[in-house]
N, C-alpha and C positions, 0 to 999 in steps of 0.2 A: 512441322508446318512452316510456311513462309509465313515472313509479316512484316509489311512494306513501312522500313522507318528510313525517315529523311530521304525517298527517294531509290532505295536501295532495296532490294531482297532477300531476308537475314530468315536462315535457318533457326527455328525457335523449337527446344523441346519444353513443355508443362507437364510437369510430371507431379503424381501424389494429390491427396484433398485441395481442395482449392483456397476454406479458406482457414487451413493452416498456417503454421509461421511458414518464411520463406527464407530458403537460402539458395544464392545465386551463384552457378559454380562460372568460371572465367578461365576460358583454353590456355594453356600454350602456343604459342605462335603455329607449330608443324601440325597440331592436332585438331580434332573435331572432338562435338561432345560425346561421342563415346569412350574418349578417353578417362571419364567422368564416372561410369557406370559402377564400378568396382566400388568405387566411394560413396556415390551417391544413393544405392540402392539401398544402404543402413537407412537413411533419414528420409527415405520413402518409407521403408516398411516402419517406421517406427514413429509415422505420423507426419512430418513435414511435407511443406510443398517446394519441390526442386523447382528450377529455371536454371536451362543451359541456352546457349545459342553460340550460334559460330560467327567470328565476327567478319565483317565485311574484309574479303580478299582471303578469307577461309575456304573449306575444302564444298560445304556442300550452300554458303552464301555466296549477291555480289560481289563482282569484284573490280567494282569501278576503279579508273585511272587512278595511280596516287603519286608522291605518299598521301599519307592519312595524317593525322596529329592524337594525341591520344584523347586528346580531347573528345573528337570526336567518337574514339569508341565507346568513351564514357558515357558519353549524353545521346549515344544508340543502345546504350544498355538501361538507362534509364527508360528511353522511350518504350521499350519492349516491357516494360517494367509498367509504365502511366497503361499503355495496352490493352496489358492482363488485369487490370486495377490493384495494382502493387504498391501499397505506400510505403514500407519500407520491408528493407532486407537484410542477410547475414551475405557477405560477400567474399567468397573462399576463390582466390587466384593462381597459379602455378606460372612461373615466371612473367611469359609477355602477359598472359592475365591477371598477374597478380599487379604488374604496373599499371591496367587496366584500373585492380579493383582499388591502388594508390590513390588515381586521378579524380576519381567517383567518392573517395574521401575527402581531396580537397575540394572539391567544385559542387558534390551535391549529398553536403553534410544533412539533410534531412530525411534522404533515402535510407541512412545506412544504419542498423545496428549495433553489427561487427563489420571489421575486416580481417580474413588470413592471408597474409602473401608469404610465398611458397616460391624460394630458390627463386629471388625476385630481384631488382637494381634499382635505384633512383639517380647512375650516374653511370660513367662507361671511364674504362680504363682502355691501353694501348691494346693488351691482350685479349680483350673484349672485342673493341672494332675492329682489331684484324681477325680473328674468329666467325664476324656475323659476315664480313667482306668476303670471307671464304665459300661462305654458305650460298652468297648472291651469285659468286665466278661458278660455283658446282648447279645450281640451278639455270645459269644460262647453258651450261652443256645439256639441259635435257633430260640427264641419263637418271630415273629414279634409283635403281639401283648403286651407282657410283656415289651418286647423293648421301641416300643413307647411311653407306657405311662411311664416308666421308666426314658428316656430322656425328656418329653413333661413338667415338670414343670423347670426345667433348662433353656428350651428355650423360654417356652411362660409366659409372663406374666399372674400373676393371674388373672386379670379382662378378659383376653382374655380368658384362658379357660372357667371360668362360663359362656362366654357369647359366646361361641360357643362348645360348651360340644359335644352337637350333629354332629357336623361336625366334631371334634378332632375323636370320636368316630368311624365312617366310617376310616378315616384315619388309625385308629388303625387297623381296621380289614381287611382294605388293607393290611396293614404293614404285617399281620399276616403270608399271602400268600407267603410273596417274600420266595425264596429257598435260599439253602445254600451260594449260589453264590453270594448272593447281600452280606449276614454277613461275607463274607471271603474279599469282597472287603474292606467291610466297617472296618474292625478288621487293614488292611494293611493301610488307609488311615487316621486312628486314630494315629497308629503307625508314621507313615507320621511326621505328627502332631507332637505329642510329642518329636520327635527326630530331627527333623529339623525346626521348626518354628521359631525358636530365630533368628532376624535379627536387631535387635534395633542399632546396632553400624554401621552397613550398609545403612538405613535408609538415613543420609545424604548423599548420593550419586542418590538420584530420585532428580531428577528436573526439571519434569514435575509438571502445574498445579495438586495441590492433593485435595480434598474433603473428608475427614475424619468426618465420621455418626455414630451416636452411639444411641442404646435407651436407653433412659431415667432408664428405670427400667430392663435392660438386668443384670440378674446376673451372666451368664455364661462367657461374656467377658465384663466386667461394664466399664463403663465411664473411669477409670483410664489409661484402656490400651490405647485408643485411644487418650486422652492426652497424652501418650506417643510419639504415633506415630507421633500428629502434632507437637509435639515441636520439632520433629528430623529434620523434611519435611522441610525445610523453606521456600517452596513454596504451603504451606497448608491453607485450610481452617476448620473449626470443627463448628459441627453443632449435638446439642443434638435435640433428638426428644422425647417427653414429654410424660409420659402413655405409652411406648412403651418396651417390654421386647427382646429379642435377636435377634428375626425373625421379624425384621422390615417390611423385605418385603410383608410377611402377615399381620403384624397388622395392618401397618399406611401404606398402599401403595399410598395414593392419596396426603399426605404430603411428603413423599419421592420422588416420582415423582418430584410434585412440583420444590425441591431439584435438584432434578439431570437434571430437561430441564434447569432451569436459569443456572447454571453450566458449562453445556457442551455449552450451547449457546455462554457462553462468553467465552470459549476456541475454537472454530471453527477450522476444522479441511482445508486448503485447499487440495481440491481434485485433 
């Protein structure tokens, strides 16, 4: 469903009892909520109530002028959140959502539970900004195809590509398809990114339970950053996942899972 927060038209899914606990999953920059599904489908069938949405300059939301600040995705996540009558949540993010589910920690400490962030930054290094730069110059060409595999060893580890070549490949030629609109979102949500993501001195001020994930072998936001992040958190926990490159949630979904039910179990949300 749509549902018009601040002006804008944000894809929302509600998924599971309604007035179960709730945990609120938070995309990836390149992805939609279906990238969500594999994860998410445990804490449907086993009683919770999901909330996914895509965030504004996503694949199936607005995608007004930007940049954005993450501020504001925060406080579109909350609104979609006041919406449903949501008063609080468990808030699981996978990189740009996990800086999402950061910001939503420090600004709107009454919403939240938990947080996991997942292959996540609160700060950018050299090799970083030339990386997202990349991504901006491959999306002005257009070409989805060129695109993906462009981006695709950045975020998947090598053993994961040879050992799904063929499924990367459809993916690619999906990619190939999207039109203009997805590359002009995605150019503003890089932009996003780059300009606004440094939070690291803000960081102490979450305190909520935090779970801080990182893979093992992720080079595009590597283990350092996330050390970062839990040193700030002092209500964190850090957890490397091993053989696992950026896109945790693809490679090692049934360890991460794992991860995040003992997690949220021991934060329990009363309803």
């Amino acid at each position: 469903m749509l549902i018009n927060i601040n002006g804008n038209d944000l894809f929302v899914e509600d998924l599971g009892l309604k007035k179960s606990e709730v945990i609120v999953f938070l995309n990836g920059v390149m992805t939609t909520t279906s990238s969500w599904y594999e994860l998410s489908e445990w804490f449907v069938k086993n009683g919770y109530r999901v909330i996914l949405h895509d965030f504004k300059g996503q694949l199936k939301s607005a995608k007004p002028m930007g940049p954005y600040t993450f501020k504001e995705h925060a406080d579109d996540t909350i609104e979609i959140l006041k919406n449903l009558g949501v008063k609080k949540a468990h808030f699981i993010g996978t990189s740009y959502g996990g800086e999402v589910a950061l910001k939503i920690g420090i600004l709107h400490q009454e919403f939240v539970q938990s947080i996991s962030v997942i292959d996540s930054v609160s700060e950018l290094d050299e090799p970083l900004k030339n990386e997202i730069q990349n991504w901006i110059d491959l999306c002005k060409n257009k070409d989805g195809y060129t695109f993906f595999w462009g981006m695709a060893e950045g975020i998947y580890s090598k053993t994961y590509i040879e050992m799904n070549k063929h499924f990367l490949e459809k993916r690619a030629y999906a990619t190939k398809h999207m039109g203009d609109d997805y590359f002009n979102g995605q150019i503003t949500l890089y932009e996003t990114f780059l300009n606004d993501v440094t939070m690291t001195d803000q960081l102490k001020e979450v305190v909520a339970p935090t779970m801080v994930i990182c893979g093992e072998l992720d080079t595009l936001k590597p283990p350092k950053f996330s050390k970062i992040i839990a040193r700030y958190i002092e209500t964190s926990e850090y957890v490397i996942i091993p053989d696992a490159g950026h896109v945790v949630i693809f490679e090692k979904p049934k360890e991460l899972l794992t991860i995040l039910i003992g997690f949220i179990k021991k934060y329990k949300t009363k309803v």
